[in-house]
N, C-alpha and C positions, 0 to 999 in steps of 0.2 A: 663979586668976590667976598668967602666972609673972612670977616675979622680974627686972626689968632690968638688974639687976645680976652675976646668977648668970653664970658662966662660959660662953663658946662652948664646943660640945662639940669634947671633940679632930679634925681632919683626919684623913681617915685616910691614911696615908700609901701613895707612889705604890709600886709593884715595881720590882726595878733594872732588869725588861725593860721596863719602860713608861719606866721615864729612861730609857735605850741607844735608844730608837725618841725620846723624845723630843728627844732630843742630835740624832740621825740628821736629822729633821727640820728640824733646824737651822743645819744643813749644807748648804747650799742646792745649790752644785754638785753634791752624791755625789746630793744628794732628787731635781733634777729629772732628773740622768741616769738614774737607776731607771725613773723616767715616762718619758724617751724611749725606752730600749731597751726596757722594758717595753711601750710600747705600739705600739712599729715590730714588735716580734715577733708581738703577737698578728693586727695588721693583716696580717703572712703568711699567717696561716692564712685570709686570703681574698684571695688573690691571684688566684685566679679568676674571680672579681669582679673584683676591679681591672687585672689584667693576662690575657690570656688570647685564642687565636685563635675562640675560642669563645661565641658569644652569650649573652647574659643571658636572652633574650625575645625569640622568634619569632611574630608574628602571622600568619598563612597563612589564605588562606578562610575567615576568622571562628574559628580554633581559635588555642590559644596553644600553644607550645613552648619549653621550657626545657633551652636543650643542654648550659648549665651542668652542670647534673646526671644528662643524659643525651645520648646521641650518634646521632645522625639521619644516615641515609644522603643521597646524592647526590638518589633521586629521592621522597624525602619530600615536600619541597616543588617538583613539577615537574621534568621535566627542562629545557625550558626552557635556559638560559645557567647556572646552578648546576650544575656538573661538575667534577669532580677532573682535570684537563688532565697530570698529570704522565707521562702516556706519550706524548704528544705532545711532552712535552719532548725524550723520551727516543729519540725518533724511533720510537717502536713506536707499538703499539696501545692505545685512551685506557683508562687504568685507574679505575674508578669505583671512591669509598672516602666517607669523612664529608664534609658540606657547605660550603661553601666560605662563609664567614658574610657575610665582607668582599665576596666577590661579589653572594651574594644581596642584601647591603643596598643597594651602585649599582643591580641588578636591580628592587629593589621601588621606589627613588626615580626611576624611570626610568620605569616603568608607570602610578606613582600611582594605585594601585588599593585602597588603605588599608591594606594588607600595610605591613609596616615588622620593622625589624630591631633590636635594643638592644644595643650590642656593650660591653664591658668599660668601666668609669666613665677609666682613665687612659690604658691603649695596649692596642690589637686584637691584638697579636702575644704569639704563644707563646714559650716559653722554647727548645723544639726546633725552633720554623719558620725554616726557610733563605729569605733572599730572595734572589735571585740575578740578579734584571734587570736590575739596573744596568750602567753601562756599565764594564769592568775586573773583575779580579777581589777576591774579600773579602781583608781586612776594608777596609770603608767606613768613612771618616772622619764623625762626627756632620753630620747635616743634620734638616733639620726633622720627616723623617718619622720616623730614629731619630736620637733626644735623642743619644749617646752612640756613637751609629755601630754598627757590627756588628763581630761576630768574625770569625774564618778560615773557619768555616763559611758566614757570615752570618748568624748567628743576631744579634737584636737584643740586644746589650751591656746597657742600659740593664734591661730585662727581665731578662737571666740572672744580672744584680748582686744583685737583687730578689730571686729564688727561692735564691741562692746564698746570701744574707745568713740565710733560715730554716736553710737546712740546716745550716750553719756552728753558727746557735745553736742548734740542736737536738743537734745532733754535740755540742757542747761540755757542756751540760745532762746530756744520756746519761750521759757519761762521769765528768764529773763524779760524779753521782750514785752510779752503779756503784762508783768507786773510792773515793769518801768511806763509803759504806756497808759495803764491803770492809776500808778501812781503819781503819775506826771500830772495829770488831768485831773484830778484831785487836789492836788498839793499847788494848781494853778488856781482853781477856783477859788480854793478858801485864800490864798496868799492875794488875790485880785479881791474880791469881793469883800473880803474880810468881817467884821461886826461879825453879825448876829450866824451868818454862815458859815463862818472860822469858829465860832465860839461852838455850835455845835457839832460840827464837823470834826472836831478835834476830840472831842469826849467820843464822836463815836468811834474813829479809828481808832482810840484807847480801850473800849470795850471788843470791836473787834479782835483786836492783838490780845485779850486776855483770853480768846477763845483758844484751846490747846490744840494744836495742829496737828500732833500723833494720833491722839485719838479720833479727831475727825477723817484721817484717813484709814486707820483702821475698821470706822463703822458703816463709809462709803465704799471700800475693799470688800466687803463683807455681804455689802450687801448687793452690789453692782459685779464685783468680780474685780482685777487688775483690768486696767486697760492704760495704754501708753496717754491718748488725749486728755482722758480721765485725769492722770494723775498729773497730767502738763499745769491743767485748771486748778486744780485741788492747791499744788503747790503753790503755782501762781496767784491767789487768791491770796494765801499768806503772805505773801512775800512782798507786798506793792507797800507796805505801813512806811517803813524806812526810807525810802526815798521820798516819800511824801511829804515828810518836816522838810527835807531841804527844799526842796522845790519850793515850799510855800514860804521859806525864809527867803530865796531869792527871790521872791515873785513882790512881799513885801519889800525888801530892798528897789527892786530894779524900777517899781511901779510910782514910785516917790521924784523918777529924775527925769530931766526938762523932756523927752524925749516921747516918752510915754505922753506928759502934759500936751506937746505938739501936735498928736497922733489922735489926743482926742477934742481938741480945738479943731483939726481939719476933717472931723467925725467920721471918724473909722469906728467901727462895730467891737462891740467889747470880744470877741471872738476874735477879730484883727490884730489886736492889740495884745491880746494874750499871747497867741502863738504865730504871728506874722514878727510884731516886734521884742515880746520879752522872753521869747522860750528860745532864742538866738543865744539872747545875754545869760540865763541861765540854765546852759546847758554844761557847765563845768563840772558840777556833783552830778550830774547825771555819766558822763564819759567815763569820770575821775572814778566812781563806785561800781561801775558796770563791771568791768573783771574780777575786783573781789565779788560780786553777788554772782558770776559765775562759777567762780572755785566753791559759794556756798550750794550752790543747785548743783554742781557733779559731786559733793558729799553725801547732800541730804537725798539723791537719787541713790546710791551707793550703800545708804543708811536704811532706805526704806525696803531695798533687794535684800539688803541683810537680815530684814527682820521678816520676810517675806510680802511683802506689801507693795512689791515696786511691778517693775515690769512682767510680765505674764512668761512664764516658761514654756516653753525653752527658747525664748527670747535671749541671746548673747548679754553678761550681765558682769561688770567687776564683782557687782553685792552678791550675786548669783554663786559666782566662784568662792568667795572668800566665804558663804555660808555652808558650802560644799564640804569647806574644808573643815569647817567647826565641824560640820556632822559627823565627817572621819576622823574625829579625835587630832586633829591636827598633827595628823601622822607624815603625812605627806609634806616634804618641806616647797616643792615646785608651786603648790594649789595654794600658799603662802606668799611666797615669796615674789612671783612672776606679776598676780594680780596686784600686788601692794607698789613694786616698782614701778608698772603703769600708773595708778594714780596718783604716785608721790612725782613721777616727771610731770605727767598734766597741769596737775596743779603747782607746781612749782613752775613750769614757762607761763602757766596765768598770773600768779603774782609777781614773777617780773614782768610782765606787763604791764599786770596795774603799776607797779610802782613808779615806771617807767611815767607812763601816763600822768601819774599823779605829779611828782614829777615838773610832765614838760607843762602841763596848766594851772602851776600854783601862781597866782598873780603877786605874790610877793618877789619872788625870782625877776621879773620885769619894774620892781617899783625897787628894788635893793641898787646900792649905791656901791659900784664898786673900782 
């Protein structure tokens, strides 16, 4: 029988990464922007579904068809009125190519023959389809059939905001990545090793960083052509300098205390010791800066489509649009306005993030006396 008396056993107590995520949490604006951008990104990865000139679900003579994931000729489902008319535009000869989804579905509602067509859950059009029937020339002011109106091309605006927004964070993410891992590893070295390896190491990330990164991508653009990977590396290349002071300031710090000393009296391998036990303890300017270095990677992505140097056309592109709309004298207030809103929300739920972040892992907040 036990005791009522006897003591509650100790709590066990929490980890400071379990308070830093709790803080986080608490933080209500940095928490739920995570959730939004977090979950508007992954919803790109099915834009196909949601956006797309391409059906979801074909029903044809009692068979189903999925063009989503595959691509069906002209005379798949009958010739019939389902035709690729673009040489007739063109005053030639009719060019037959993949199926006209939008057509065939007036086509099957028209017969009522139980044929039916399922087209994309928000809007039927591509991020590359031109509409061009209107009366005048693109870009089209928003109307009901595009939310947001069209570009110079005609491509539907609304739509290429949408594919533009993944690639953006995707671009950002890459690079990110790249250059924090770059920079990590670097800034571990010289901060571990230090003497004669920090002393040179240091002069030469100062001469790298003097190198001007406009023009380097301008004379690799130039000469190689736009390509997405291309320009992932190019940026990323620049981009690792900055984190690389702090790492190596933590790296000095953290390498001085009993812990480290223990790890290498029990002879762990300078490799161990690096990123087994000090890249644990400083990984705080690495978390704490990663959101801001993503709002600067969807700028300088944004910057470099603006001056034409970024992604390959007709690649979905904010920079793309916003230089569109320079070339039309910025007549157009939709080719303005729609693309600027996008990236002023993106980056704005990124920096409350970061801030958020910054924030739940300042270790003063834990040592203040209150």
């Amino acid at each position: 029988m036990s005791d009522s008396n006897s003591p509650a056993p100790p709590k066990k107590s929490a980890s400071l990464l379990r308070i830093r995520l709790r803080r986080f949490r608490r933080l209500k604006r940095g928490y739920w922007s995570l959730w939004i951008l977090v979950g508007a990104y992954v919803a790109s990865f099915f834009l196909s579904f949601l956006m797309g000139s391409r059906a979801l679900v074909v029903r044809h003579d009692g068979h189903y068809y999925f063009p989503a994931a595959r691509s069906y000729l002209y005379d798949t489902f009958g010739w019939g009125k389902n035709q690729a008319y673009l040489g007739n535009k063109l005053g030639q000869n009719d060019v037959f190519g993949e199926a006209d989804y939008r057509r065939l579905q007036a086509q099957y509602r028209e017969e009522g023959k139980g044929n039916f067509v399922w087209m994309p859950l928000i809007v039927p059009y591509g991020p590359n389809e031109n509409f061009l029937e209107a009366k005048g020339n693109p870009p089209y002011p928003p109307s009901r059939q595009h939310w947001m109106g069209t570009d110079s091309a005609g491509r539907d605006l609304f739509v290429r905001l949408c594919y533009g927004f993944r690639i953006s964070i995707t671009f950002a993410l890459l690079v990110t990545a790249f250059a924090y891992v770059l920079g990590t590893s670097i800034g571990a070295l010289l901060g571990y090793y230090g003497r004669w390896l920090d002393l040179l190491g240091v002069r030469f990330v100062e001469m790298w960083s003097a190198i001007p990164f406009l023009y380097t991508v301008i004379i690799v653009a130039s000469i190689f052509g736009p390509n997405f990977l291309q320009l992932v590396v190019i940026v990323g290349i620049f981009g690792w300098m900055g984190i690389t002071y702090y790492v190596r300031g933590e790296y000095y710090r953290e390498k001085a205390k009993d812990y480290v000393a223990a790890a290498i009296a029990c002879g762990e391998s300078d490799l161990a010791i690096m990123f087994r036990h000090i890249l644990p303890n400083a990984l705080t300017p690495i978390i704490t800066f990663a959101p801001f270095a993503i709002v600067g990677e969807i700028s300088a992505l944004v910057a470099l489509d603006f001056l034409g140097y970024g992604v390959p056309s007709p690649t979905p592109s904010w920079g793309q649009l916003l230089r569109q709309s320079k070339e039309a004298g910025m007549q157009d207030w939709h080719m303005v306005v729609f693309p600027l809103l996008a990236l002023f929300f993106t980056l704005q739920l990124t920096v409350f993030i970061g801030e958020a972040v910054r924030e739940a892992f300042d270790p003063k907040v834990f040592s203040r006396l209150r």
